[in-house]
C-alpha positions in Angstrom: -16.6 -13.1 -16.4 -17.4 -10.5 -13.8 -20.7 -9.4 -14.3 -22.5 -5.8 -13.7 -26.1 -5.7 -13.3 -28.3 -3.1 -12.5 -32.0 -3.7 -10.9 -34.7 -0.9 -12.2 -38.7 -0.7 -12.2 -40.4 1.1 -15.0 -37.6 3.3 -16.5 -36.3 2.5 -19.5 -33.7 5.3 -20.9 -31.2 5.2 -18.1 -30.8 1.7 -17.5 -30.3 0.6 -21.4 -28.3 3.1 -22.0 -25.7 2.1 -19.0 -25.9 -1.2 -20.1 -25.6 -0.5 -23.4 -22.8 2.0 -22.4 -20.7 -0.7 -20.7 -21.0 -3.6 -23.3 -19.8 -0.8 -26.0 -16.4 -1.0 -24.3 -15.7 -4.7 -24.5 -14.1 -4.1 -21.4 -12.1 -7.8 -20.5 -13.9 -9.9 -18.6 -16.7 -7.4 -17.8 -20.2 -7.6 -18.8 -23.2 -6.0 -18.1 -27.1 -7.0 -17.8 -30.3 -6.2 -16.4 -30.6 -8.5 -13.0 -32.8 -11.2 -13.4 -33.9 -13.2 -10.6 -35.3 -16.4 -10.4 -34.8 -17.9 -6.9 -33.1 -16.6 -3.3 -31.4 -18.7 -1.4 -30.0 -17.6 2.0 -26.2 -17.2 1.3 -25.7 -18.3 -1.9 -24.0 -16.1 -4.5 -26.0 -13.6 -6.9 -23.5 -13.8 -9.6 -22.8 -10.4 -10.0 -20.1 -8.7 -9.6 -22.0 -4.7 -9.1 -25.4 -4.0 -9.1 -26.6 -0.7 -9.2 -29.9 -0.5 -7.5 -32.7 1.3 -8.7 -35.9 0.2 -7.2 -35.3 -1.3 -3.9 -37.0 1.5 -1.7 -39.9 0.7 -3.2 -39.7 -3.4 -3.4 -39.2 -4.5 -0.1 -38.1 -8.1 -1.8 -35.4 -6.4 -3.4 -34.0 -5.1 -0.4 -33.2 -7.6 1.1 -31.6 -9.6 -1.7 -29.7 -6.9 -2.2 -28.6 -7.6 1.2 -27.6 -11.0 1.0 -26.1 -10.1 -2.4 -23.8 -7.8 -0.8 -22.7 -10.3 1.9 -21.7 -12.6 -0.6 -19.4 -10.2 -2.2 -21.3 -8.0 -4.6 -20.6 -4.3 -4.5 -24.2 -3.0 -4.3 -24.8 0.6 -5.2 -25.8 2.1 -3.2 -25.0 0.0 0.5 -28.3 -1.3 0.8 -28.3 -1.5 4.6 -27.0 2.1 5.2 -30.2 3.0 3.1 -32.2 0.8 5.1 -31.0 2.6 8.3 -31.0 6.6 7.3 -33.6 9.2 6.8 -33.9 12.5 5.6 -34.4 14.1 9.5 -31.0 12.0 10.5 -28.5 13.4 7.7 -30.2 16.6 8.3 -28.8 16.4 12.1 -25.2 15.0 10.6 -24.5 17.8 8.3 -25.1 20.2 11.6 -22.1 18.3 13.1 -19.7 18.4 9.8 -20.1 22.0 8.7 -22.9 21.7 5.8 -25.2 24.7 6.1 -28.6 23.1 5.9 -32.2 24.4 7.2 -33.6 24.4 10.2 -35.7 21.4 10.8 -38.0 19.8 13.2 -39.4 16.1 13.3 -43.1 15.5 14.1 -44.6 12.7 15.5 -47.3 11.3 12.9 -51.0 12.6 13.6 -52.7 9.4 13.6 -51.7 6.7 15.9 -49.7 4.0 13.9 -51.7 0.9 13.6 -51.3 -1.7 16.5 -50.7 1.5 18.5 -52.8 3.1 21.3 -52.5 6.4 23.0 -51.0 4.3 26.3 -47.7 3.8 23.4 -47.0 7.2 23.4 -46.6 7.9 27.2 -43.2 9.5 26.8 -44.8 12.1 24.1 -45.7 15.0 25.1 -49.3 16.2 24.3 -49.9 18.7 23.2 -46.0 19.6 21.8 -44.6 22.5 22.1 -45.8 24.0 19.0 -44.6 27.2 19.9 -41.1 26.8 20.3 -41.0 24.5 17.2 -42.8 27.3 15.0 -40.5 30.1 16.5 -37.6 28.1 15.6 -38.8 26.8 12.1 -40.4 30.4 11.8 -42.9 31.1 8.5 -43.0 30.3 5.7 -42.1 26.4 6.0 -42.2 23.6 4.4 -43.5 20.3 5.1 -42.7 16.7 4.6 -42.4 13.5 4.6 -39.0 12.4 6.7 -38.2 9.4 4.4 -39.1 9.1 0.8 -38.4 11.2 -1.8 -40.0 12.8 -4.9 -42.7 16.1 -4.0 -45.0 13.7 -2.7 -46.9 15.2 0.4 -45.3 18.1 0.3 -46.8 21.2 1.3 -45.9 25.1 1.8 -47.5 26.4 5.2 -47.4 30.3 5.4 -48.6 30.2 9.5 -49.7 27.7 12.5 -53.2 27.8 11.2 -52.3 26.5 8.1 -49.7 24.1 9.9 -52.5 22.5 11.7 -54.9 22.2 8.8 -52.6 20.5 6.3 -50.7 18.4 9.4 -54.8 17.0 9.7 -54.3 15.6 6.6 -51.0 13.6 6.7 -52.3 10.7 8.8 -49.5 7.8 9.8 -47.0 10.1 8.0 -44.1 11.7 10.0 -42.8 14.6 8.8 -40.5 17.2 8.7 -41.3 20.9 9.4 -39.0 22.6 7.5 -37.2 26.4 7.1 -38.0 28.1 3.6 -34.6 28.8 2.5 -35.3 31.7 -0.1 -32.9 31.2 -3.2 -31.1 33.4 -5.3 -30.0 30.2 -7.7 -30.5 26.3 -6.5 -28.6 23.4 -8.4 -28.8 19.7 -8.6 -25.8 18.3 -8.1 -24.9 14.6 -9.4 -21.9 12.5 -7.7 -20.9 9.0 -8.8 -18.3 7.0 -6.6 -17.4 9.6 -4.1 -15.4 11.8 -6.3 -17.3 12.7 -9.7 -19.4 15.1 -9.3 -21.9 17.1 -11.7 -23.2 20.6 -10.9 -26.5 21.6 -12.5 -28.7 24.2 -12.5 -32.1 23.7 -11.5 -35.3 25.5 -10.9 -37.5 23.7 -8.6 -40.3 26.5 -8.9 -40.6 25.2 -13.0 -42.9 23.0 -14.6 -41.2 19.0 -14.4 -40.1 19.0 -17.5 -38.3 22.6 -17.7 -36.7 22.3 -13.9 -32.8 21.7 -15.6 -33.7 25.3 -17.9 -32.4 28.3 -15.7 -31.1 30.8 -16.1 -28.0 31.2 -13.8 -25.0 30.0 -14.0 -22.4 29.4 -10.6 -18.9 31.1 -10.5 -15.3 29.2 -10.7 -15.1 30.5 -6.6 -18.6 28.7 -6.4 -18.4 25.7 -8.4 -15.5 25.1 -6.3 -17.5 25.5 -3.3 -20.1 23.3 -4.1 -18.4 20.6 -5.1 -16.6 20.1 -1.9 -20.3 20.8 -0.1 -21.0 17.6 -2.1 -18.1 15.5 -1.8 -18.3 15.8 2.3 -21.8 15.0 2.4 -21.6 11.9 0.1 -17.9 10.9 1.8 -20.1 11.4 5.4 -23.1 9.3 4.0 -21.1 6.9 2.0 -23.0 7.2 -1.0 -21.9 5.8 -4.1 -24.7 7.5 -6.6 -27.3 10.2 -4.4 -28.0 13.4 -6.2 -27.5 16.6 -3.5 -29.8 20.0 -4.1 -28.4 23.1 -2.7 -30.3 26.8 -2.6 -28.0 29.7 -2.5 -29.3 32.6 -0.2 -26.9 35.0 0.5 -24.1 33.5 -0.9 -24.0 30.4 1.1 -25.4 27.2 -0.6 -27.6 25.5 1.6 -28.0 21.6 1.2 -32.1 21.1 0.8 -32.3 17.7 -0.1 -29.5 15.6 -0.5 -30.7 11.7 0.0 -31.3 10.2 -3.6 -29.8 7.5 -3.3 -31.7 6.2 -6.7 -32.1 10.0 -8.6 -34.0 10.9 -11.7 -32.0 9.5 -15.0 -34.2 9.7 -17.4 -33.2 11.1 -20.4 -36.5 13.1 -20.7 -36.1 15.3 -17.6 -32.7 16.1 -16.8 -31.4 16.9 -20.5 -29.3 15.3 -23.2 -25.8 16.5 -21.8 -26.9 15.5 -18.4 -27.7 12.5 -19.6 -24.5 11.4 -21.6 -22.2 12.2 -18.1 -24.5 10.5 -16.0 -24.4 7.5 -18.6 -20.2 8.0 -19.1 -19.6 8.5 -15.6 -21.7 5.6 -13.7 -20.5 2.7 -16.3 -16.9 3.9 -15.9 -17.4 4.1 -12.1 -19.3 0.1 -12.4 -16.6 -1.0 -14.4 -14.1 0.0 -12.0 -15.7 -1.7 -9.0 -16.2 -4.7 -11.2 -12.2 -5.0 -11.8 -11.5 -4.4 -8.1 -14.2 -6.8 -6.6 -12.7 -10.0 -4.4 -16.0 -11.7 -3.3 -15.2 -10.4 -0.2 -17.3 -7.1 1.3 -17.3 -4.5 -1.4 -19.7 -2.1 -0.2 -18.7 1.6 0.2 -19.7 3.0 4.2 -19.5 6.3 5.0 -17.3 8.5 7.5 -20.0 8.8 10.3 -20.2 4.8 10.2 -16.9 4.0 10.1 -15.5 6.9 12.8 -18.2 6.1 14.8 -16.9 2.2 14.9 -13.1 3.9 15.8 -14.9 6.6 17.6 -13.1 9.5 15.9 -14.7 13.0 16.3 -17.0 13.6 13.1 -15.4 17.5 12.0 
């Protein structure tokens, strides 16, 4: 019996329903569970099969089962050491090297010293930076944020440098991004499952949480088209198997915002009964077939920038 599990915190809709989902199809051989755990030991087998991961970026204990999972043959969802190792600045710098139009965007160094840190740590860092050149680049409005992490946690809207500074005085050991306002004519969340199924939705970030999947545009065939292959080279490129990508539209060209969810909002309550059903559908059918193909040998998806950099191919 090849088992699928999937590994969740405190939501409820999305992972009964995939389970749920996958049972339903009394698929031969293949069955599907919540992961329980009730010891770790180095090497040894988790039993499953797939394990779509829900939680581990907030559970460091998760993480790196997950890890020792995958080296004994599970297909974890996503690759739990590729989302170890990226960050939000990082793919931001990728998609400027494989054609994905995404924001201008600088890193900052944290304003308070990380602990176990003096100032004698930092004697390669400039002080003060070059705030001019990073502003003029960025240019105003901007937003800030946190370069790993996700959700609108510590993120702010800075209209100048004097409201830069202020707001940066409050982040503390954070490092963050400064980032270009990309002004929108229509923005979509886009779902994609496995590397090829992909979901375009509209969204309207500027709503209320629970209205952001009720707008009131709709893309083109030309630009459906378009997105979709925006999102299938930044998920090939990453090596995602389940990430959610945003992209704003100004001028025409869709703009990739934020595009490393690696564990994205399910829930039945926020993203809409149809939304829902497809992300349901499409993630059992994509478990089921990873289950049926899995060897016990390394079944983890890695993207093109890992695996051309191992053969060193160009990236574009």
């Amino acid at each position: 019996m090849k088992k699928i599990g999937i590994l969740h915190g405190k939501e409820r809709s999305f992972p009964e329903a995939f389970v749920g989902r996958i049972n339903s199809k009394n698929v031969g051989g293949v069955m599907a569970e919540t992961v329980k755990i009730d010891k770790a030991m180095q090497g040894e087998s988790s039993g499953y099969a797939v394990i779509i991961d829900r939680i581990s970026q907030d559970v460091p204990f998760y993480r790196t089962w997950l890890k020792n999972a995958a080296l004994t043959g599970t297909a974890v969802i996503n690759n739990p050491f590729w989302w170890s190792a990226d960050d939000k600045y990082f793919n931001n710098c990728l998609m400027t090297k494989v054609g994905v139009p995404v924001p201008k965007t600088a890193i900052l160094p944290s304003r308070d010293l990380p602990d176990d840190t003096t100032n004698e740590s930092f004697s390669n860092l400039a002080y003060p930076m070059d705030w001019e050149s990073i502003f003029s680049y960025v240019g105003f409005p901007a937003y800030m944020k946190p370069f790993a992490g996700g959700g609108w946690k510590h993120v702010y809207r800075l209209r100048s440098a004097e409201e830069f500074f202020q707001k940066h005085n409050e982040t503390g050991q954070l490092v963050m991004l400064l980032q270009e306002e990309i002004v929108f004519e229509e923005y979509y969340r886009c779902y994609c499952i496995g590397g090829k199924y992909v979901r375009i939705m509209p969204y309207e970030p500027r709503n209320p949480h629970h209205l952001r999947y009720v707008a009131d545009f709709a893309p083109s065939a030309e630009r459906l088209q378009q997105m979709t292959e925006i999102v299938l080279r930044i998920n090939h490129y990453l090596g995602y198997d389940f990430n959610t990508v945003e992209l704003a539209v100004r001028n025409g060209v869709p703009y990739a915002i934020d595009f490393c969810n690696p564990a994205p909002d399910a829930e039945r309550t926020s993203v809409g009964e149809e939304n829902f059903e497809w992300v349901v559908e499409t993630a059992a059918n994509y478990a089921i077939e990873k289950a049926l193909a899995s060897d016990g040998k390394d079944n983890l998806t890695w993207g093109e920038y890992v695996k051309r950099s191992s053969t060193k191919k160009p990236l574009a």
